[in-house]
N, C-alpha and C positions, 0 to 999 in steps of 0.2 A: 504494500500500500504506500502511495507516496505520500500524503501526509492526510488526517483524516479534518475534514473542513468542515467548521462549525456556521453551516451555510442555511439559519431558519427556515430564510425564506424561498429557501432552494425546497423545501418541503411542500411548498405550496403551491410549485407546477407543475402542470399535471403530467403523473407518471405513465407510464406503458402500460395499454391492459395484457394480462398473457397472450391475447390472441399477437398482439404487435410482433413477438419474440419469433424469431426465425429459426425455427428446429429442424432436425431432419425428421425423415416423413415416420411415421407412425409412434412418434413422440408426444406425448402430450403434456401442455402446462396450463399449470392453473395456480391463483394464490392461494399458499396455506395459511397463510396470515398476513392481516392488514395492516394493521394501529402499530406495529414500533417503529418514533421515529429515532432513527441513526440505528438501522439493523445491524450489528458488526459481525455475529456469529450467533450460531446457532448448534444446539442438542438436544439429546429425547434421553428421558431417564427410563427405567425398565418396565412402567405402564405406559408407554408412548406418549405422555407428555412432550410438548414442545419448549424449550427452553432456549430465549436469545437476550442476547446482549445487546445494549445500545450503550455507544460510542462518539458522542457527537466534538472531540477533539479538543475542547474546551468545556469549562464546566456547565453542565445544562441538569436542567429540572428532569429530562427523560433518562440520565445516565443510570446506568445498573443492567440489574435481569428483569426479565419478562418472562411471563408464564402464560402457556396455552396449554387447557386439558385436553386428553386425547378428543379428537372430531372436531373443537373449536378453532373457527376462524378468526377469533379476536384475543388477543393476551392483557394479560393487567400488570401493571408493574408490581412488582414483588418484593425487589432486591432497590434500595436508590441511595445516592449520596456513592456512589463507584464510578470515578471520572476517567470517562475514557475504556469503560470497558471492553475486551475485545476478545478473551480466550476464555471456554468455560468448558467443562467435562463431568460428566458423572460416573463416579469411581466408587466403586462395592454402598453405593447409598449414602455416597457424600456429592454435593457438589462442587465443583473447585472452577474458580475463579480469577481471573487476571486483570488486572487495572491498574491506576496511576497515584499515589498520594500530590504528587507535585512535579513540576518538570522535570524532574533528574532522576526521581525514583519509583520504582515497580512493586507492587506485592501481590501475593496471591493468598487470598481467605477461603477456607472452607464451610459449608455451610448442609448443615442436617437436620434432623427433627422435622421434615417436612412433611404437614398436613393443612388441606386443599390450599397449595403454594404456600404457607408461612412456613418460617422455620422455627426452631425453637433452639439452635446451639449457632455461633458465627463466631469464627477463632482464626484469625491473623497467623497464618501458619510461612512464611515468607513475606517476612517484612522488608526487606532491603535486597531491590534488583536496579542496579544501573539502567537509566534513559536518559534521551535525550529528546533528539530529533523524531525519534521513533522509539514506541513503546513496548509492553509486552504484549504478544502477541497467541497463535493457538495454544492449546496445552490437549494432549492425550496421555492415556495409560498405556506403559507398556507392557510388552511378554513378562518382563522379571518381575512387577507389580509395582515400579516405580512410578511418576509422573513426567511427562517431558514437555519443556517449556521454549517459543523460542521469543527472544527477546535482541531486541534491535542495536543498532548502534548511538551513538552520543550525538555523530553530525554526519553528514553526507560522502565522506572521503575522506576525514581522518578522526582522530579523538578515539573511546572506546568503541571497539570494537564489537557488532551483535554476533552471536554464539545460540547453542542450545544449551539448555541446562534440562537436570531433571535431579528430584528430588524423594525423598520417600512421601508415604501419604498424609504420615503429619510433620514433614516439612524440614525434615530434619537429612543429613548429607546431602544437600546441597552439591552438584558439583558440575562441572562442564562437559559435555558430551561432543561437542563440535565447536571448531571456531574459524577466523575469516568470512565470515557472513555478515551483510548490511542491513537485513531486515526481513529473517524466517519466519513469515506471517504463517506460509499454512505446513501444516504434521500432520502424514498419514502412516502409521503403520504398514507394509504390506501383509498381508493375513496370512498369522501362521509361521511368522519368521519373525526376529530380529533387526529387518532393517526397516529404515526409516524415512521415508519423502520428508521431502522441503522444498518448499519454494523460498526464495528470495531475490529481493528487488536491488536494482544495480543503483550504480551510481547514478545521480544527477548532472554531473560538471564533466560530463566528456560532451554536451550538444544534444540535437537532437534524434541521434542516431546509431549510438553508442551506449554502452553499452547491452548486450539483451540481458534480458530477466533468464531467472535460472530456476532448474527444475532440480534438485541435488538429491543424493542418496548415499546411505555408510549405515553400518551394521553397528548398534552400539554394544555387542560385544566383544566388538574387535580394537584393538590397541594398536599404535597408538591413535589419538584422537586427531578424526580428520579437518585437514585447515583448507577452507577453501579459496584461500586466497584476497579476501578484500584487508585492506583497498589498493593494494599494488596491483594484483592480478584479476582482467576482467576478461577473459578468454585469449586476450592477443598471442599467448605465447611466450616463448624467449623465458631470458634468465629470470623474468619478475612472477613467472604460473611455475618456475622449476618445484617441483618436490611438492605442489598443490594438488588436492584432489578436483580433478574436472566436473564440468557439469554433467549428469545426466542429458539432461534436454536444455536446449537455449529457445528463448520466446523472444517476440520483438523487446526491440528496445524499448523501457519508459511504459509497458504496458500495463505494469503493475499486478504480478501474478499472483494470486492473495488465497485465497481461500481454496486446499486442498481437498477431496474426499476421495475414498478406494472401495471397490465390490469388486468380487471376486468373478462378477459375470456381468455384462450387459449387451444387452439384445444378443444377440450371434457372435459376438467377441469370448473371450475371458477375460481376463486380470484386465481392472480399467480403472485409470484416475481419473476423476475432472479437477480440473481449477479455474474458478474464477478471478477475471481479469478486471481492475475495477478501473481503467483507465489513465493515459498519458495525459501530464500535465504540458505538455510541448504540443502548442498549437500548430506546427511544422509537422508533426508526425502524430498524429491522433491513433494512435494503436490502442488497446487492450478495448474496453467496455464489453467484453463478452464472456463465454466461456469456450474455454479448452477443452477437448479431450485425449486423453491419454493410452491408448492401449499398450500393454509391457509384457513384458517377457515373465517366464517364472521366474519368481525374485526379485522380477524387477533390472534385470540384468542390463535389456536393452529396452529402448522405446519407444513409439513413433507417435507424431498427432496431429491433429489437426483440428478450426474450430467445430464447436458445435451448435452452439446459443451465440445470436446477436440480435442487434435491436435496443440495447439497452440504453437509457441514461450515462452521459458523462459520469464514471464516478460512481458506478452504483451497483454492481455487482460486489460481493466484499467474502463473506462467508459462506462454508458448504460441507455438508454433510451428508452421509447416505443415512436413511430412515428406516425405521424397522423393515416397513413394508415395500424396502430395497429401492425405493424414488430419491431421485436426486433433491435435493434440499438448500437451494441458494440464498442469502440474506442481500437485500437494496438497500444499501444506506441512504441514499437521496429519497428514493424514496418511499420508506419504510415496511417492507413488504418482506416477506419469506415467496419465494417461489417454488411450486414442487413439478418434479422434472420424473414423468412416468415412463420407462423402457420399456421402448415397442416389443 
């Protein structure tokens, strides 16, 4: 995501109906939800509840979680006073959380006891995560029962560096899984293994042309911990990418490839990611506003793609999930909407 824009009145034109969205043929979409504004991400706890965050970049009245029970189209806020929300997971009956206290720092809260949406326990389980420019971002569970977290850099091209971290489930060893990344908005497990998808967003200060957005991958039980290179290394090569782990897949430049999700099958394919692209802030090169799709090898090895969804608002594609009932799951931050994406 390249930076998320506290743009009110951006909410108040009018957005795309599903039918606008351009799919391929025997796709269907429709809104699963209407009312959050600043949709940043989205999950379903184990009665299909919908749970999403809003994120509006700056501090606002809608920031936090939102709750939608199973079959409802509308959510109520639940969770507020969480600025800048944007990663959220449910793990063995806890919710977990990602947000901002102030410009510089990240935490992640846990939160349980929940009946018809309240909670009844909320505990600060990482309190201190370096941001800046760019905040924390998805968070999953992994195969070994840990959390993984990925969280941004301090500025555009230099300062600290964003990384993945992951954590136990009350918050305790803390430690770094990946590093030389600018901004790993979306974590996908692939199913059934140890590695790990990432998306992250490149630099800003090379133009409008430069560098692509990245699709990356590493096993986090393999040593040592892979660097992928920022901010010296943006694909070019030579002695500045020497000893870097490469990308997986390269996306346009500036398109802002944000929000991951993986099934293990879709339509005729197998192993499939999507990610949504929530768009280029360089009006020379307007890339992303859509989504990607991803089909991969087993493991994840290799992978090829191409889009799938467009149509969208500048800026408004952000988060993405697959749903119990195996539909794709996209969040509009502009303009406030869950989208659900049915395989033909």
């Amino acid at each position: 995501m390249r930076r998320l824009l506290a743009l009110t009145a951006a909410l108040a034109s009018a957005a795309p109906a599903a039918a606008a969205i351009h799919v391929p043929k025997g796709v269907h979409v429709s809104t699963a939800v209407s009312n959050v504004p600043f949709a940043s991400n989205v999950t379903f706890d184990p009665a299909g509840g919908m749970w999403i965050t809003s994120g509006a970049g700056a501090k606002n009245p809608s920031d936090g979680v939102w709750y939608a029970p199973r079959g409802s189209h509308r959510a109520r806020h639940v969770i507020s006073g969480l600025q800048t929300a944007l990663g959220l997971t449910w793990f063995k009956g806890v919710l977990y959380v990602g947000y901002i206290t102030d410009a510089t720092n990240g935490r992640v809260s846990a939160y349980s006891g929940f009946k018809h949406g309240h909670y009844s326990s909320a505990k600060v389980i990482v309190p201190r995560l370096r941001v800046g420019r760019h905040t924390v971002d998805s968070i999953v569970p992994g195969p070994d029962g840990r959390l993984y977290l990925g969280v941004g850099s301090t500025a555009d091209h230099s300062g600290y560096p964003g990384r993945v971290v992951s954590f136990g489930p009350n918050g305790f060893g803390l430690r770094r899984e990946a590093v030389g990344l600018r901004n790993p908005f979306g974590l996908a497990f692939v199913p059934g293994t140890s590695r790990l998808l990432v998306t992250d967003n490149a630099r800003d200060d090379l133009g409008a042309f430069r560098p692509p957005e990245e699709l990356n991958v590493f096993d986090v039980d393999a040593s040592p911990i892979p660097d992928f290179g920022y901010p010296g290394c943006y694909g070019q090569g030579g002695s500045a990418c020497a000893g870097k782990r490469p990308a997986l897949l390269d996306f346009p430049a500036h398109a802002s490839s944000d929000g991951l999700a993986i099934t293990k099958h879709w339509g005729a394919g197998g192993l499939t990611a999507f990610i949504a692209e929530n768009g280029s802030s360089f009006s020379a090169n307007p890339t992303g506003r859509d989504i990607r799709i991803v089909r991969l090898s087993a493991g994840a090895r290799t992978a090829r793609e191409h889009r799938f969804a467009y149509g969208f608002n500048q800026q408004d594609p952000l988060g993405a999930t697959i749903g119990p009932d195996g539909a794709l799951y996209v969040t509009l931050l502009i303009s406030g909407k869950v989208l659900r994406f049915s395989e033909p």
